[in-house]
N, C-alpha and C positions, 0 to 999 in steps of 0.2 A: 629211881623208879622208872624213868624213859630212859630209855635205847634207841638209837638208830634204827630205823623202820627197813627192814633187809626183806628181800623176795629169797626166799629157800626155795632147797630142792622137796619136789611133793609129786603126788600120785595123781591124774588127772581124774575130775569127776565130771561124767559126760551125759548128756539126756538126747534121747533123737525119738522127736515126736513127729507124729502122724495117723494118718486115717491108714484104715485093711490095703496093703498094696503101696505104699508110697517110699517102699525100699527101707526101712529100718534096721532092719536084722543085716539084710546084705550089706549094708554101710557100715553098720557097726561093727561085721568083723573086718571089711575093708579096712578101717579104723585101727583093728586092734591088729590087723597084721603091719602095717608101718609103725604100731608101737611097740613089736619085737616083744621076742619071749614068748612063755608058754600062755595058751588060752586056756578060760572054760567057760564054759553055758550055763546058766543056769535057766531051761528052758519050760516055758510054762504056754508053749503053743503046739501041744502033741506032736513033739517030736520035727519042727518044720524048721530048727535051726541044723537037723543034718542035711538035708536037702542042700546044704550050700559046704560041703566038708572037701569041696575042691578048690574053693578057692582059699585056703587055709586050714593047715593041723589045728584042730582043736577037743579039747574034752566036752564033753555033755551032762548034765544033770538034768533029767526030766519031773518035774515034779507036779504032780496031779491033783484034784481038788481032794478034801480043801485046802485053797490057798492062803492059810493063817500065815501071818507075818512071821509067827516063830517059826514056823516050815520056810524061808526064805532067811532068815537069820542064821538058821542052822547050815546053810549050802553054805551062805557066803563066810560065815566061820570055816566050812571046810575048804573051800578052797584059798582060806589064807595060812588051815595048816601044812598041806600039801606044796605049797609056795608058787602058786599060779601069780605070774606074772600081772596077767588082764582077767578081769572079771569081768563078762556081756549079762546082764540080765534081761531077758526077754521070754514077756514084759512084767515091767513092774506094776504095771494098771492092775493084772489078776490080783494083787496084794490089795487093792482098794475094792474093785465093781467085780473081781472073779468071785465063783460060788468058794464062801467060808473066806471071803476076804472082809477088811474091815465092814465096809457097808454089809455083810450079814452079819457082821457080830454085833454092828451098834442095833440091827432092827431087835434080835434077840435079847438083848437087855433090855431095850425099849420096852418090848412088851412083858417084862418082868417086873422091871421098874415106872413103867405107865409112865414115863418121863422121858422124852427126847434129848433133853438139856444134859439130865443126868447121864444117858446112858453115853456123851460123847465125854463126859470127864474118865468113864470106867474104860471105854475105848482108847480113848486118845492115848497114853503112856505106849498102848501095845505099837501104836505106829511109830511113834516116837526113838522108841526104840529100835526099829527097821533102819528107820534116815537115820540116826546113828553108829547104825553096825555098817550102812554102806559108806559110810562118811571118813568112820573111821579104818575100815578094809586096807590092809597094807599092798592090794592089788591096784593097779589103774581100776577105774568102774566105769564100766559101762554100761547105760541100760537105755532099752527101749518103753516108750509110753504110747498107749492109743490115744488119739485124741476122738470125742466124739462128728461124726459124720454129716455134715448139711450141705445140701445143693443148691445154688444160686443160676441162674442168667448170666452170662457171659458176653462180651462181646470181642470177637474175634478176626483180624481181615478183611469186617465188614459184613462177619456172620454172626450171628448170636447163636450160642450151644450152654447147654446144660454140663456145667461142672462140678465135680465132687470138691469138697474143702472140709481140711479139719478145724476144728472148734476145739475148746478148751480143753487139756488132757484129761484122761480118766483117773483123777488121782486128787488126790487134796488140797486144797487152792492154794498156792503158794508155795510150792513142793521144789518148781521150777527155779526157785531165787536157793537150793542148798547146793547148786552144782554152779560149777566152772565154766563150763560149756552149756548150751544150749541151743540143737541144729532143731529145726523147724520144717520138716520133710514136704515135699509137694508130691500131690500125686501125677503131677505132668512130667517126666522125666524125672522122677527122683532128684530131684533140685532142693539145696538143703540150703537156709539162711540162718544165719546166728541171731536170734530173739536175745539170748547172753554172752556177754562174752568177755570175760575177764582177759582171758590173753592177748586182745585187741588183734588176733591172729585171721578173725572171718570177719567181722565186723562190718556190713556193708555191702559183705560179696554175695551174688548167689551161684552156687558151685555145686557138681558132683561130690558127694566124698568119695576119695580114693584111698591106700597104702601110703601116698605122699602127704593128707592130711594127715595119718596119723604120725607119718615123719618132724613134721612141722610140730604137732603138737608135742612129741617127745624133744626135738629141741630146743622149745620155749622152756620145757621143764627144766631141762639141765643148763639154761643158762641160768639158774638161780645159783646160790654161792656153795660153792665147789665142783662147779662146771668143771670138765674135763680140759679144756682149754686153756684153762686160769691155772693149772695144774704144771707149771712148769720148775724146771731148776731156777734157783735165785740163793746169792749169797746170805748163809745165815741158817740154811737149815739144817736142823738138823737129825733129818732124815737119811738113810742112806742113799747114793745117785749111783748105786750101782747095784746089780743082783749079787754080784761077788759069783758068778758059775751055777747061777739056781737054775735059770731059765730051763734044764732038762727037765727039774719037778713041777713045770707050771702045768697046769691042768692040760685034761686033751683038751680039751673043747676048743678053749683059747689057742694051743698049737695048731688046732685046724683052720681058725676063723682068722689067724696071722697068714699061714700057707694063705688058703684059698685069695688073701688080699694079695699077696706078691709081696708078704714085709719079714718072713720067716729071716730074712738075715737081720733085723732088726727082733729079734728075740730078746736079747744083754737088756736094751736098753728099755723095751716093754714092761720086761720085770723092776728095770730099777723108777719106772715110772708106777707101778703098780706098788711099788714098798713105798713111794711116797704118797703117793695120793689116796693111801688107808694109813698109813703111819707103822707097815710092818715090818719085818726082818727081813723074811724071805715069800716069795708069791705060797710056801706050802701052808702058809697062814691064813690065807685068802677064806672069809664067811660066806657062804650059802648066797648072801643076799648082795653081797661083793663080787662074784661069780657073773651071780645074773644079772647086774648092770654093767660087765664086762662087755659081756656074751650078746645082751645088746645095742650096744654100743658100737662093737666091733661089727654086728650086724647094720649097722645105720650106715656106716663107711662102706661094707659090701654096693648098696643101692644106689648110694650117691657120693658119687667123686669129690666132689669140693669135701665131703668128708671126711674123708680118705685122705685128700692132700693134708688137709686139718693134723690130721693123727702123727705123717710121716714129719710134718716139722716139727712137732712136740716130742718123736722120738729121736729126729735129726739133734733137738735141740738138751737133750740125753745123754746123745752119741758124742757132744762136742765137751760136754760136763766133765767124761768122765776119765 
């Protein structure tokens, strides 16, 4: 009945809360461009997640009141048919305090059913089902939350000033314990601190998010079991250790993102690492979803060297197999 308790490979679930201004959106695509791959939006702040489409290719989805959870349900279903890497939702608050978001659906039962108690049991399931369409999204997920807005006294220098602070998110109390992550946005320089944090990765720190957080958090992921790393030749498999002259059919993408590294003469041994580490014949077998954690993968190594050295000795150690 028990098993060894193993950390798998999994999709990050990320929240980044804050008051109006305290860099959300910007962070979170910062985020999702270190987590490689294609983005998308699903944007619920009239249009204010284009405003930032220089610092990262991304898709859009604007969606306008009202903001019923099944109108959120349905994006994020689409963008796991299309095969969006990352999924940004900004924000998910409109799904609770926006017009035609939960809190107007419980008041309009309310008054139907003259019951407050009741109208959260006729409610509740519709949200329920939200946090589990984002839960289960085969995207990274990313979303942003408002938190409500109060100004305290400060003291500063030696100065006392009036500063803005967020207060509890706009969203359903406990909402914050379904994700993975959990950055805590300030509105003083966008300074983001982990309130959760399962990956023991911020834990402590208070930081910008960059492209390099979301490096860090894709390779906490793939250190779970069948990291690329752990992925090497060893007597007994029986797998093939070599492409056998495939590496001409391996996809462009991957021929380009080998070039662009400097490892194109290390092509033989990419594919004979590619047939092993899916279990296939030749790389023309390679799945959709195989592809694209190639493609980022191969992009993580572009950014960062140590990654890159990573790779050439797992191909080095290919090239000596075969």
């Amino acid at each position: 009945m028990f098993t060894r308790a193993v950390r798998k490979q999994s999709k990050i679930r990320l929240a980044l809360m804050g008051p109006a201004g305290s860099g959300k959106t910007y962070s979170a695509l910062q985020i999702a461009k270190g987590l490689g791959g294609r983005i998308a939006m699903i944007d619920t702040e009239r249009g204010s997640g284009a405003l930032y489409s220089h610092l990262v290719d991304f898709d859009v989805a604007e969606l306008t009141p009202p903001f019923s959870p099944q109108k959120y349900i349905e994006a994020i279903q689409e963008a796991e048919n299309v095969n969006y890497d990352v999924l940004i939702i900004d924000s998910l608050s409109h799904a609770w305090a926006g017009p035609g978001g939960i809190l107007d659906i419980h008041d309009r039962v309310s008054k139907v059913t003259r019951n407050s108690f009741t109208a959260w049991r006729e409610v509740t399931p519709d949200h329920n089902r939200l946090v589990d369409a984002m839960l289960g999204c085969a995207c990274h997920v990313l979303v942003t939350l408002r938190t409500k807005t109060a100004y305290e006294v400060v003291s500063e220098g030696g100065k006392t000033k009036v500063a803005k602070i967020g207060l509890a998110p706009q969203q359903r109390e406990g909402l914050e314990y379904e994700f993975t992550l959990v950055f805590d946005m300030s509105i003083e320089g966008h300074v983001a601190s982990a309130t959760k944090d399962r990956t023991s990765l911020f834990d402590g720190n208070y930081f910008t998010p960059t492209a390099e957080s979301g490096i860090q958090i894709l390779e906490w992921l793939h250190s779970g079991r069948d990291m690329l790393a752990n992925c090497v030749p060893h007597t007994g498999c029986n797998a093939p250790l070599n492409a056998h002259g495939k590496s001409e059919n391996m996809p462009q993408s991957l021929n380009k993102k080998l070039k662009d590294l400097g490892l194109e003469a290390h092509a033989e041994d990419y594919c004979a690492y590619l047939c092993r580490r899916y279990g296939i014949a030749s790389v023309e077998s390679l799945k959709g979803d195989q592809l694209s954690e190639q493609v980022n993968l191969l992009s993580q190594c572009k950014m960062r060297e140590e990654k890159r050295l990573q790779l050439v000795n797992i191909l080095n150690q290919y090239a000596n197999a075969a």
